[in-house]
N, C-alpha and C positions, 0 to 999 in steps of 0.2 A: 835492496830492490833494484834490478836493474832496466834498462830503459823500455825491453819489449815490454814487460811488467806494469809498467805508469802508461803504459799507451793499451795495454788492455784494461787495465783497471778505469782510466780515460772514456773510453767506447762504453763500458757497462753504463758510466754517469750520465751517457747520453739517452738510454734506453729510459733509463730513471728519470728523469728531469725536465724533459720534454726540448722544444725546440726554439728558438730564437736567431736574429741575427744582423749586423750589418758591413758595411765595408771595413778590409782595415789591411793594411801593409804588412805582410810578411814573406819572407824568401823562401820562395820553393812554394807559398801557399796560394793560389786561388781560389778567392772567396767565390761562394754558391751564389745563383740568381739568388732573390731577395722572394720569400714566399708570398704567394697570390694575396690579396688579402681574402677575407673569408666573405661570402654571399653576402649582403644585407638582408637583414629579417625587417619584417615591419617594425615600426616604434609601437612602441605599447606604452603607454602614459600609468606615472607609477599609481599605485595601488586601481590599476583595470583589472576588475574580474574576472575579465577572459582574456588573461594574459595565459602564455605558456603555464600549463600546470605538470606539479611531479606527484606522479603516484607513491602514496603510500605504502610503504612493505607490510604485508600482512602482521598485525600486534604490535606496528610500530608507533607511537607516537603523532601525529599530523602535523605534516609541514605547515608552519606560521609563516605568511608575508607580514612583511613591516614594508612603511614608507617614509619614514621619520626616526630619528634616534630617542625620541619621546615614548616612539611603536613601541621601539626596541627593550624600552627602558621598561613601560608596564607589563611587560611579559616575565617581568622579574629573572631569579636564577632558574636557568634552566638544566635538564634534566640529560642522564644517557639517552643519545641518541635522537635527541631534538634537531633537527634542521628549520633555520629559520633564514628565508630571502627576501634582499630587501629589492623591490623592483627595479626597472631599469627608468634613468633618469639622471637631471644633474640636480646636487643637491647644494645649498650654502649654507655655514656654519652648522653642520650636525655634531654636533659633540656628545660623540655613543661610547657606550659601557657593555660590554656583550661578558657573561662571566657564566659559567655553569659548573656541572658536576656528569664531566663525560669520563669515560673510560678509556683507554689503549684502543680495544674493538666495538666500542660503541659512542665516536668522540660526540661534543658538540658543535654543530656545525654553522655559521652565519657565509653566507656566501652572497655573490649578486646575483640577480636574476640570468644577466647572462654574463661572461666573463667580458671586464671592460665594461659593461653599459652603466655601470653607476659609477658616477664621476660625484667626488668632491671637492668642491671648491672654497676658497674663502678661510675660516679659522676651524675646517673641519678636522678634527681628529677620533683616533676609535683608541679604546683600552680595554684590551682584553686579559680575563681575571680565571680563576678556577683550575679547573685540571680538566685536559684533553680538550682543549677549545678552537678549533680551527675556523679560520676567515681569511677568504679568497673573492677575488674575481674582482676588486675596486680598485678605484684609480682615483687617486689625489693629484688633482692638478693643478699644479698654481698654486700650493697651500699659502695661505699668507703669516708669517712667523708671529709666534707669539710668544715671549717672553717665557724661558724655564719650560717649556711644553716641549711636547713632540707628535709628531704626526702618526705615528702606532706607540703604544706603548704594552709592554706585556708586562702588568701591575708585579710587586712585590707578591709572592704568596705560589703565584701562577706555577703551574706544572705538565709537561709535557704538550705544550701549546705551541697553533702552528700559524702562521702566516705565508702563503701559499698563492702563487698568480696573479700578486698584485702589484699596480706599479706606483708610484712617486717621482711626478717631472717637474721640475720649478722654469724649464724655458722661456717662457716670459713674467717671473717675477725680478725686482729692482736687485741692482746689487744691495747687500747692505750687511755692514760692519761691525753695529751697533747690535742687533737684536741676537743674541746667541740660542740656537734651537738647535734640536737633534730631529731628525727623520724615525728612526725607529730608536728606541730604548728598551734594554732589555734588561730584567729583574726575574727573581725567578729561579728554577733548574731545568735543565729540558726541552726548552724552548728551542722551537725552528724557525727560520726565517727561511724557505725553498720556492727558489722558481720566479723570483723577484724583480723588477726594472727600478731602478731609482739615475734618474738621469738629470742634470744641471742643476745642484743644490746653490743657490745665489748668496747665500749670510753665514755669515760668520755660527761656528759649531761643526762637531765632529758630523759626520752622515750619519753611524749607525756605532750604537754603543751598548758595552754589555757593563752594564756596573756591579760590582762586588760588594755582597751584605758579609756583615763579618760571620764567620764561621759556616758561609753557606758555598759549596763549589759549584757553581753555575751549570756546566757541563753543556752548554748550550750550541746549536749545529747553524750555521752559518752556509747554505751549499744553495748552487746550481742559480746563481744572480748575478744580472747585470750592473755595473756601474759605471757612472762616467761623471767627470767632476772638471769639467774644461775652465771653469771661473776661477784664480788665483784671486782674492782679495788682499790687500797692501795700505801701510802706513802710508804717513803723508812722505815719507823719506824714499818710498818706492820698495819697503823690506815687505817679504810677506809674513802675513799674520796668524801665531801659533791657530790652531784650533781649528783649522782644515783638512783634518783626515777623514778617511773615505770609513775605516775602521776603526776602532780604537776599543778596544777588554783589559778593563781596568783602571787603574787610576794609580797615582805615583805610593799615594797613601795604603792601597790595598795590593803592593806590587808583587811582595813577598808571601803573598796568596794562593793556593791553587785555585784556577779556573778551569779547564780541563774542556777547553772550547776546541772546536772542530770548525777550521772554514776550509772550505774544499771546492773544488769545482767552478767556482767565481771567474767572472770576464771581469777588468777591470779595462779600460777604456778611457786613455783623457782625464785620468785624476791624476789631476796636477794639481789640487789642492794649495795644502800648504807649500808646497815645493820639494819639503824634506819626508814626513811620513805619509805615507800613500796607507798603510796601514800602523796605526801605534802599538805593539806589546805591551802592555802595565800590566803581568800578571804570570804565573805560573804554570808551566804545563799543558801549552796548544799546542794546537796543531794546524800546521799550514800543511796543505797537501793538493796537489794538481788543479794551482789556478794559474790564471792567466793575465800578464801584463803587459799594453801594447801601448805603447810612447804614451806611459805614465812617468812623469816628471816627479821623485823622487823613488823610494825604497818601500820594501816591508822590513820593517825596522823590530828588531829586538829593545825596545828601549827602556824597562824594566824587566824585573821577574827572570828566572830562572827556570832551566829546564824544555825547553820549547825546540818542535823540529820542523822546518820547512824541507818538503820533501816534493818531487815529481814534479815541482811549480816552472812554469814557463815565462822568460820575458825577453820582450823585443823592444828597442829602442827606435828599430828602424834609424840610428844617427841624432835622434834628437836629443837637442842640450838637458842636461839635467836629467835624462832616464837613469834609475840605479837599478839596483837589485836587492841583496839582501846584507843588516847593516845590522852586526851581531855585537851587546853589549852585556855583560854576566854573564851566568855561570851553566855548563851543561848543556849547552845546544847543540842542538845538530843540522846540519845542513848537508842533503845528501841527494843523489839524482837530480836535480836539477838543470835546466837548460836555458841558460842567457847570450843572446845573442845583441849584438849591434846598439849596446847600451853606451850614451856617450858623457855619461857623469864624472864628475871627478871627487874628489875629498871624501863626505862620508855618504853620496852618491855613485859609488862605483857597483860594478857587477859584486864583488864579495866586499864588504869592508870589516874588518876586526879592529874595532877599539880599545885604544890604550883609556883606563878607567883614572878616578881621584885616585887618593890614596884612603881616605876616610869618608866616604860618598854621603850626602843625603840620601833619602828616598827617591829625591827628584835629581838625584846627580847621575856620572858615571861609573857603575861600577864596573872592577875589571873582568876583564875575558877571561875565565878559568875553562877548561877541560873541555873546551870547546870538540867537534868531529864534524868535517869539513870532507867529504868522500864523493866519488863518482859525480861529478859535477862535472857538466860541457859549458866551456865559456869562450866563444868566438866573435872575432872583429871588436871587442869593447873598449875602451879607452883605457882603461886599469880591468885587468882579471882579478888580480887583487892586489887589495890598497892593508896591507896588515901594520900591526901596530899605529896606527893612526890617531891622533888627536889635536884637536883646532885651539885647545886651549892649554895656559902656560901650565897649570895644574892637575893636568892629565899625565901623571909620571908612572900609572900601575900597569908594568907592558902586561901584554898576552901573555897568559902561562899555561901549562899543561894541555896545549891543543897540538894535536894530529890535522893534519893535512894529508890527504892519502886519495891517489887512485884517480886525478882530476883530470881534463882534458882541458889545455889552452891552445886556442890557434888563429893568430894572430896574422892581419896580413898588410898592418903598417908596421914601419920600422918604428914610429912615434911612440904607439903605444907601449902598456906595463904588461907583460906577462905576471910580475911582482911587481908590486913597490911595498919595503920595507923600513919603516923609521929603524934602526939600527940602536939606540938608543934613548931612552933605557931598552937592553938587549930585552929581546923578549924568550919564552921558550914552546917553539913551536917545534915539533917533528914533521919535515916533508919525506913522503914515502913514495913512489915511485907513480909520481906526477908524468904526464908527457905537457909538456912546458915547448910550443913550436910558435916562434918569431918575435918579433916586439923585443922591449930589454925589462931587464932586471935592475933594479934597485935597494941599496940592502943585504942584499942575500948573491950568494955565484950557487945555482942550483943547474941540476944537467937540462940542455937545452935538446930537442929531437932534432935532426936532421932534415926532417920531411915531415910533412904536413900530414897530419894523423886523420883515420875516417873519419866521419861525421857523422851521428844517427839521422836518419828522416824521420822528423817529428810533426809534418808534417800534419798526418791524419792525426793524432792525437790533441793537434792543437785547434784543429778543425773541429772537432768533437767538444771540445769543452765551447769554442765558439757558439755552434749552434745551441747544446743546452742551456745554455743561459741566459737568466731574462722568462718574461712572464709569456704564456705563449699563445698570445692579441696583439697585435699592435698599437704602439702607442704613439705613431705620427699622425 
């Protein structure tokens, strides 16, 4: 796929997905005024009779209001093509169950009254169950953690179910270290998460998680959301503490798995999490495609599972310590059209990094880089282009085998930086094919260098496109 290609496919996302947005640093890009916010309508106090009403389609079902997750609960399972709203309001502690038997074209539908006006506070969570169930328009704010729970959950069973326009901001809840929760958990096949804000998760726990049942391939779409994760939590030694990714599909146990997950489209913003995975790999067979990372302090990391392709993804470091890119470990991945600029990580924080594996890995270890495909990648001003054969520990001796490197652009405009850096041993075996490789130096390897500074694409509007689609489309200041 080459670069006009991810910037039309880019523009289409935008059409899809709706709009969002806010400042952010990139070269060559200026950000859009920041949109009006929307009229105020009168408040409507939840369950007022003479609230906004939605007409009924002729032989359809009647739309149910709830105002309590009790409402919601004695309406039992509901049916194709039920919509049910719950008014506008702010609610504490609701702990709802929405489950039905909706269809592809006649799903179920729980939405808020108006997008944004119902706000949950406190230990509020929803689990959504059945097939074709979609819920939109709410906002969790402030959730306060609870112990092994999460703030959506899309139950074991669930099937082509959708979560759509809502957001989750912790801005003024405590730090805290102690209480491990996830935001959205995902069980399931099918399932959507689209159109989504989750903005300053405070505690300890991955953000948004897809967990693997055995023998079931999730195949679940992860597109067109905001995130932003600026809180690092840390030991009392000042290290930061595993379990702060923004993403995470899979688990170490379930790694050799297919999942056959789809994240596309995504703003990622200020997740600096744990430091190292901005997004975890444990699983088989995604796919990363045309998202967006701007001075996120670590990588989207391969860190289990095989098979997997990041492709059209964009990231900007703007210079800040600790931005990476993408940090491939096993076997069969690809990594192709991509564009990183101005990332200034080093180790397994760089723009590319290829890790040297154990020799006999755990589940939860290293294993080595096989047959890797590393192609048409632009990679400008970054501190390492690539950091290959790479490993921080003594027991990392399985070089890089079987990977092609083909067709990359590096341009480089300190002498400081790595256009390469390569451990040297143990030799690894990688094929470089007719890279243009302009400024910086080499490490490892004497590969042909360019003479002059090769073009650039403007990627300009395509990254503006995925900006604006992402994120739920209310405001949540």
């Amino acid at each position: 796929m080459n670069m006009r290609k991810i910037i039309s496919t880019v523009l289409l996302l935008t059409l899809v997905l709706g709009c969002s947005g806010s400042d952010f640093k990139i070269p060559g890009v200026v950000p859009p005024a920041q949109p009006e916010k929307p009229e105020e309508q009168p408040e409507e106090k939840p369950g007022n009779p003479d609230g906004p009403e939605i007409p009924d389609e002729p032989g359809s079902p009647a739309v149910k209001y709830v105002s309590s997750a009790a409402e919601l609960k004695a309406l039992g399972t509901l049916a194709a093509g039920d919509v049910v709203v719950w008014r506008d309001g702010t609610y504490d502690a609701q702990v709802a169950t929405v489950s039905g038997a909706g269809t592809a074209d006649s799903p179920v539908v729980l939405r808020a009254e108006t997008p944004g006006g119902v706000r949950f506070t406190g230990t509020s969570r929803l689990s959504i169950g059945g097939q074709h169930v979609e819920a939109s328009g709410f906002w969790w704010e402030n959730p306060e953690p609870v112990k092994g729970k999460s703030v959506v959950t899309f139950a074991k069973g669930s099937a082509g179910c959708v979560l759509a326009d809502c957001a989750v901001t912790g801005d003024a809840t405590a730090e805290d270290a102690a209480t491990d929760t996830k935001w959205v958990s995902l069980y399931g096949t099918r399932n959507t998460v689209r159109g989504c804000t989750f903005r300053d998760k405070r505690n300890i726990g991955c953000l948004l998680v897809v967990w693997l049942e055995t023998g079931i391939v999730p195949e679940h779409t992860i597109a067109g959301n905001r995130f932003e994760r600026p809180v690092t939590l840390r030991d009392a030694n000042g290290k930061a503490i595993n379990g702060q990714e923004t993403i995470r599909i899979g688990t170490s146990d379930f790694s050799m798995q297919r999942a056959a997950c789809t994240v596309e489209g995504n703003w990622f913003y200020h997740c600096h999490g744990e430091q190292a995975e901005i997004i975890s790999n444990k699983s088989c067979g995604n796919l990363y495609r045309g998202n967006l990372f701007v001075e996120s302090q670590g990588t989207l990391t391969m860190r289990h599972g095989n098979g997997c392709t990041a492709s059209g993804n964009y990231f900007f470091g703007n210079g800040m310590e600790g931005t990476g890119g993408i940090r491939l470990i096993g076997e069969d991945h690809t990594v192709e059209d991509n564009y990183l600029h101005g990332l200034a990580g080093t180790g397994y924080r760089t723009a590319i990094c290829m890790v040297r594996g154990q020799q006999s890995p755990a589940l939860n270890g290293y294993w080595q880089v096989k047959n890797a495909r590393v192609r048409r990648n632009t990679i400008v001003d970054c501190k390492y282009a690539f950091n290959v054969n790479y490993g921080s520990n003594s027991d990392q001796v399985a070089p890089v085998v079987g990977t092609l490197v083909e067709e990359n652009i590096v341009s480089l405009s300190s002498s400081l930086s790595y256009a390469v850096w390569c451990a040297p041993t143990p030799a690894p075996d990688i094929e470089w094919k007719n890279n243009t490789l302009f400024g910086g130096r080499q490490s490892g390897v004497s590969l042909p260098a360019a003479a002059a500074a090769p073009a650039l694409p403007d990627v300009s509007s395509a990254v503006d496109a995925i900006r604006k689609a992402a994120g739920c489309g209310w405001k949540t200041e």
